[in-house]
C-alpha positions, 0 to 999 in steps of 0.5 A: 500500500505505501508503494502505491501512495509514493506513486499516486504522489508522483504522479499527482505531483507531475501532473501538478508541475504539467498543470503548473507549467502551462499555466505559466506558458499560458500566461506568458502568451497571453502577456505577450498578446495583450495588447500595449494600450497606447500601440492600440490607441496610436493605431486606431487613430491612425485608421481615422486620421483621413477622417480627421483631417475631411472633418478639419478641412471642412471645419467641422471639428478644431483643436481645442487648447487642451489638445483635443478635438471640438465640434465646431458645428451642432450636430451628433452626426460626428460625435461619436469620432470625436469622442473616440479621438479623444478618449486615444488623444488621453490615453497618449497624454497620460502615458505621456505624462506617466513616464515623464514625471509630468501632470496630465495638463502639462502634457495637454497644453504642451500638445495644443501648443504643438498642434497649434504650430503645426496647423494649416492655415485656414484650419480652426484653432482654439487660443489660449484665452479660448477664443476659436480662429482659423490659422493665419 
């Protein structure tokens, strides 16, 4: 009988270190799958930046002076574009500010400077005292 239990304890130890190690290769795939979340929102913003920049040209939407998109018109037609872009725009900002030691509004006004600076003329800006105008 004593044989029979050191061998029922191999093999349940066995099968315990199996288990145990697929678990730790499981894991470790799914580590290595997740997906990083500012690849995915860089990503998914670049799958709607010709949108972006129809809305911009059109002056539906303009940068806000947090970094942010802003409806310039009434209307839910864009709405949820918008939102999307923001809700990546903020996941950026934070990680930005995240690893540089920074708050969140540095980044925000660091960025709307950026992109005030970079836009085209004639596209719809918001100043800093929150005034809206087109680049000149």
């Amino acid at each position: 009988m004593g044989r029979n239990k050191t061998m029922l304890r191999k093999v349940f130890f066995v099968i315990g270190l199996m288990f145990f190690g697929h678990l730790v290769i499981f894991s470790h795939m799914v580590t290595l799958h997740a997906e990083d979340p500012v690849k995915a929102a860089k990503a998914r913003m670049m799958k709607r930046l010709n949108t972006i920049l129809e809305l911009k040209q059109k002056g539906i939407v303009g940068e806000d002076n947090k970094g942010y998109l802003a409806p310039l018109r009434q209307g839910e037609q864009y709405r949820s574009i918008i939102e999307a872009e923001n809700r990546d725009r903020r996941i950026i900002y934070e990680y930005i500010a995240r690893t540089q030691g920074v708050d969140l509004s540095t980044v925000e006004r660091l960025r709307a400077k950026q992109i005030r600076k970079r836009a085209l003329k004639g596209r719809w800006i918001q100043t800093l005292d929150g005034k809206w105008k087109r680049k000149e």
